[in-house]
MIMAR-677920 format. One record per residue (C-alpha): residue number from 1; residue in three letters; x, z, y. Coordinates in pm, 1 decimal, decimal comma. Each point is the difference from the previous one (the first is absolute). Layout:
% residues N
  seq  type         u         w         v
  NUM   ALA         X         Z         Y
...
END
This chain:
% residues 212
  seq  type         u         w         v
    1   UNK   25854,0   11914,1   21450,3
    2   UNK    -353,5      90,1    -116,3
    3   UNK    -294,9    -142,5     182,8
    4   UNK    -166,1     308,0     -30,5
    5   UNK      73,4     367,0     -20,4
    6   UNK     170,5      86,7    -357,8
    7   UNK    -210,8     393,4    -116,3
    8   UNK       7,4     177,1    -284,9
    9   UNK    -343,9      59,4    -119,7
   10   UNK    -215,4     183,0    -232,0
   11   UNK    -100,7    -270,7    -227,9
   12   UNK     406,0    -105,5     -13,0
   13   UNK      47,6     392,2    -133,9
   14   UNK    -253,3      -8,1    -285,4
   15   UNK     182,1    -323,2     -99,1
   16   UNK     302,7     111,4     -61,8
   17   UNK    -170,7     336,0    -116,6
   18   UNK    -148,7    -216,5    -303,2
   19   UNK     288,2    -207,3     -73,3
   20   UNK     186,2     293,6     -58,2
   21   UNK    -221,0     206,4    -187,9
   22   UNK     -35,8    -289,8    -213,3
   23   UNK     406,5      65,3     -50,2
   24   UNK     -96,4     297,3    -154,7
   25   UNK    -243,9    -129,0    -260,3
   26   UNK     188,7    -311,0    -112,4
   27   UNK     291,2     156,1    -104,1
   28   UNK     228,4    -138,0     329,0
   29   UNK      39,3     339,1     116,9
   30   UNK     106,7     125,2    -338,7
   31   UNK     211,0    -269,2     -94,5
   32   UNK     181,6     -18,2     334,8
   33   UNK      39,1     384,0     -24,1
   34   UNK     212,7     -12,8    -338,6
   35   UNK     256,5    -224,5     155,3
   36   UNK     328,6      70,8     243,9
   37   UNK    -126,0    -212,1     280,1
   38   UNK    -256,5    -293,5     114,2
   39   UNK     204,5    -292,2     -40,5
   40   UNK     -48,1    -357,4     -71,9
   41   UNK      89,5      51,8    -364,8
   42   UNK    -203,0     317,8     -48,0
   43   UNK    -306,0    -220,8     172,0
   44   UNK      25,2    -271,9    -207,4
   45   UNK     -16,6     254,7    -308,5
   46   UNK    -314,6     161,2     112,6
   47   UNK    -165,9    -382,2      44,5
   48   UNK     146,7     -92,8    -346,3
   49   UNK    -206,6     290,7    -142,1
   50   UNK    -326,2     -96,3     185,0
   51   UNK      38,2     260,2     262,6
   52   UNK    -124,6    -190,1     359,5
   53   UNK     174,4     151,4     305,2
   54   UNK    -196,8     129,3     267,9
   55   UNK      84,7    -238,9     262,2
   56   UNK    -101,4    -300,0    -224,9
   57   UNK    -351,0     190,5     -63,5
   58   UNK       1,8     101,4     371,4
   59   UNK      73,2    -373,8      72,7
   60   UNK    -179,6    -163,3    -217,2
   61   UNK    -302,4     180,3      35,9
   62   UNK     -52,2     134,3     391,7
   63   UNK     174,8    -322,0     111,4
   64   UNK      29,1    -347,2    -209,2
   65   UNK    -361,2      24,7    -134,5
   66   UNK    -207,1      63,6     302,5
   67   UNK     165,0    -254,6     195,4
   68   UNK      32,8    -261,6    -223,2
   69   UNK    -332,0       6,6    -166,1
   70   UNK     -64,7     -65,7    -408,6
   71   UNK     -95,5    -316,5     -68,7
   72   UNK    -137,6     -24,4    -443,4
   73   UNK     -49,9    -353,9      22,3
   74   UNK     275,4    -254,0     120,2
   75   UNK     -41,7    -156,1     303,6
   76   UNK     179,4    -244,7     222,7
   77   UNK     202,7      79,5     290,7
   78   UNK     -77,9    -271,9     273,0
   79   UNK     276,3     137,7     236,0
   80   UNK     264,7      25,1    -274,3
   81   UNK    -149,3    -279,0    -236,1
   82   UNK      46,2     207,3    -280,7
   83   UNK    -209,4     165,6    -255,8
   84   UNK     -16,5     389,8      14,3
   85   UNK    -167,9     254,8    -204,3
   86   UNK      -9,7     374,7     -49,0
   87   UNK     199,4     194,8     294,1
   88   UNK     109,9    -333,6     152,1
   89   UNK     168,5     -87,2    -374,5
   90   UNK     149,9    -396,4      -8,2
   91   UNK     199,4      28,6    -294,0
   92   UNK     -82,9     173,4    -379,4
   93   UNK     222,2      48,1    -258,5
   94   UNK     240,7    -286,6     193,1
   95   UNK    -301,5    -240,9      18,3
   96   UNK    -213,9    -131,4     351,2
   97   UNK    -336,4     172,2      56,0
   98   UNK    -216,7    -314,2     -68,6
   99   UNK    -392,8     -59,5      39,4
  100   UNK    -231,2     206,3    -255,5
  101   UNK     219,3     317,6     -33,2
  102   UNK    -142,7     293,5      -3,1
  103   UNK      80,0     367,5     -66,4
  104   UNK    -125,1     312,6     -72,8
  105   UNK      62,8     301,7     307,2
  106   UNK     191,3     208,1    -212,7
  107   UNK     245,2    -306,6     -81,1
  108   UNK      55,1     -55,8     387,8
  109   UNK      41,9     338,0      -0,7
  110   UNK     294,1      22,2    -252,2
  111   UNK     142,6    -333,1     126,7
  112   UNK      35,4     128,1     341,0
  113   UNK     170,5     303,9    -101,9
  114   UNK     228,1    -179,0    -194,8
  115   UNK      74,9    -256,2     247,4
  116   UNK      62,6     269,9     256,6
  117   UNK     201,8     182,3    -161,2
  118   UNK     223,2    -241,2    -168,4
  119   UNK      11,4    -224,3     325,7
  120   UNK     -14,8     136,6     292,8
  121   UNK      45,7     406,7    -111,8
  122   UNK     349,4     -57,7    -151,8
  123   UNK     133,6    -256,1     183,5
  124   UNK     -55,0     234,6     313,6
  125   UNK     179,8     283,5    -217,7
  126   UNK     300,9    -201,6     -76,5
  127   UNK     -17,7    -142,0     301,2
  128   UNK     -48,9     195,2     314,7
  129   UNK     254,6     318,4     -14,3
  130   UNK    -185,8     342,1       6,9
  131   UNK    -294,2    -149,7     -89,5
  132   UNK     -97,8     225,8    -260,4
  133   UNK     142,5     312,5     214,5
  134   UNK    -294,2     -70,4     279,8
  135   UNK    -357,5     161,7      -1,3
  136   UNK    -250,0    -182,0    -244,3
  137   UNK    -195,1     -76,6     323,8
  138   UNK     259,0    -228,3     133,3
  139   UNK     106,9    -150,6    -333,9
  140   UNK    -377,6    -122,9     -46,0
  141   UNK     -32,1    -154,0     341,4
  142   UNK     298,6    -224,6     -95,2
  143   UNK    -114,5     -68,1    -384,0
  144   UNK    -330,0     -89,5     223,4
  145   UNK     186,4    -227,3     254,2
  146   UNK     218,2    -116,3    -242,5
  147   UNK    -320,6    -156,1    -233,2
  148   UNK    -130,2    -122,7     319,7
  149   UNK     344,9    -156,2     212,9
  150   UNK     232,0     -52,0    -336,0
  151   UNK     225,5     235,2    -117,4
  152   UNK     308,0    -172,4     146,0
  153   UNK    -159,3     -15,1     360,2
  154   UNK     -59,6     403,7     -96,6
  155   UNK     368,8      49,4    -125,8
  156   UNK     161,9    -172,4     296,8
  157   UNK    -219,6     173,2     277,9
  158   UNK      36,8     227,8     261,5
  159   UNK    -246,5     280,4    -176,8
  160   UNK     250,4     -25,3    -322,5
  161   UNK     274,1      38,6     232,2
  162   UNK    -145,2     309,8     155,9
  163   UNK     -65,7     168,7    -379,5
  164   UNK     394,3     -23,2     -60,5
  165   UNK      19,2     164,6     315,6
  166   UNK    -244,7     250,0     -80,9
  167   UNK    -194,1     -59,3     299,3
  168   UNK    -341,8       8,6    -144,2
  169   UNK    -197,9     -20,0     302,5
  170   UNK     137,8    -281,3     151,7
  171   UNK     -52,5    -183,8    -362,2
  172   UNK    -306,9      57,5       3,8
  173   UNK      -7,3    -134,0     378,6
  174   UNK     201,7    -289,0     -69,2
  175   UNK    -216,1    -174,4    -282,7
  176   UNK    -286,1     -93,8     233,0
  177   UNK     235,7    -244,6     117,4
  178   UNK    -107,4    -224,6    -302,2
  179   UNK    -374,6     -90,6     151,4
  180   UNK      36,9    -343,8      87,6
  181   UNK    -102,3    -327,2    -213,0
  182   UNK     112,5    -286,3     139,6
  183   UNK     148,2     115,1     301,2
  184   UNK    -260,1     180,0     159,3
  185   UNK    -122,4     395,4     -88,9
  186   UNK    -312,3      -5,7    -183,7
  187   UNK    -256,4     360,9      47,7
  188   UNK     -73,3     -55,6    -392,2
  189   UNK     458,6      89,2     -51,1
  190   UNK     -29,8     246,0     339,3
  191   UNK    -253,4     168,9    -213,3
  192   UNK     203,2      -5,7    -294,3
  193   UNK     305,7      93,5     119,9
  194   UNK    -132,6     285,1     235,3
  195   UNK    -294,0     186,6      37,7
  196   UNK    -279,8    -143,1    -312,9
  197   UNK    -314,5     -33,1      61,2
  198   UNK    -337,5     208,7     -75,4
  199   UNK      40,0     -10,6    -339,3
  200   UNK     412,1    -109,5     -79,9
  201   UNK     329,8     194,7     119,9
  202   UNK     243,6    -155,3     155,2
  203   UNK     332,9     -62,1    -166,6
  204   UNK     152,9     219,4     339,6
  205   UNK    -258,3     254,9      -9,3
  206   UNK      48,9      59,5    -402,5
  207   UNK     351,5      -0,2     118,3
  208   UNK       2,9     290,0     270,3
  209   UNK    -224,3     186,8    -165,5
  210   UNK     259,3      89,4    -225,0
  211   UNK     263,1     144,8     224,7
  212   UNK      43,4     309,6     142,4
END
């Protein structure tokens, strides 16, 4: 259960306001409206024509970047003991992150996006049944989690669970479960998971805020 009380809120609205009204001018809305359904296949068409899907923008950009910073220059990773770079980046192109990289913000940008939607975005739409039938709200708080936990842990979990069920709510509920490192709950993943802070939603607030 949550540690604290899971709200919808005003800033979780305008969200999900933007994400969608950037549906509209990227073509998404079009694209997806010229088709029978919203379907894995039909999904993977619209990304094959460089159409992003809401919930990966929504994701990506009122989730993954706040929390996990951008970082231009690599840097080393005492607590993994790896090298890291962009949005938390370890591998480009197939290769280690190594000392001396460095990147512009618009290539984090487009690496992110990429890397979100190609690993963590599909694999949750192949994956987790209904997935693309729930509201984008509650399909970015997983992409989120997912980026953050592993998209396995996210496919095998009680919030995926709950989306085949269609019980959107108690998804959104159930993914604050995942705010522990090394065995004990850590306010930085409460945070996270929950509520935010001043200035960053929380994956369960972005995920409420959706429903009705």
């Amino acid at each position: 259960m949550p540690v604290n009380k899971i709200v919808a809120t005003k800033r979780g609205r305008a969200a999900i306001a933007g994400a969608l009204a950037l549906a509209l001018t990227s073509g998404y809305a079009a694209f997806m409206g010229g088709v029978p359904a919203v379907t894995p296949a039909t999904t993977r068409a619209a990304i094959e024509q460089g159409i992003t899907p809401p919930a990966v923008s929504l994701a990506v950009d009122r989730l993954i970047k706040p929390w996990e910073g951008l970082v231009l220059r690599s840097h080393w990773d005492p607590f993994a003991k790896i090298w890291d770079i962009c949005y938390g980046e370890t591998r480009i192109n197939g290769k280690p992150v190594t000392a001396g990289m460095s990147f512009t913000p618009a290539e984090c940008d487009a690496m992110l996006q990429r890397r979100v939607t190609r690993d963590y975005y599909l694999p949750l739409v192949d994956g987790a049944k209904g997935f693309l039938d729930a509201p984008v709200s509650v399909q970015a708080a997983l992409i989120s989690g997912a980026y953050n936990f592993g998209v396995g842990a996210a496919l095998k979990s009680t919030a995926a669970r709950r989306i085949t069920e269609r019980r959107y709510r108690e998804a959104c509920e159930a993914q604050t479960a995942f705010n522990k490192a090394g065995g004990r709950v850590v306010n930085g993943l409460v945070k996270r998971r929950e509520m935010g802070d001043t200035q960053r939603l929380g994956e369960a607030e972005l995920c409420v805020s959706g429903l009705q």
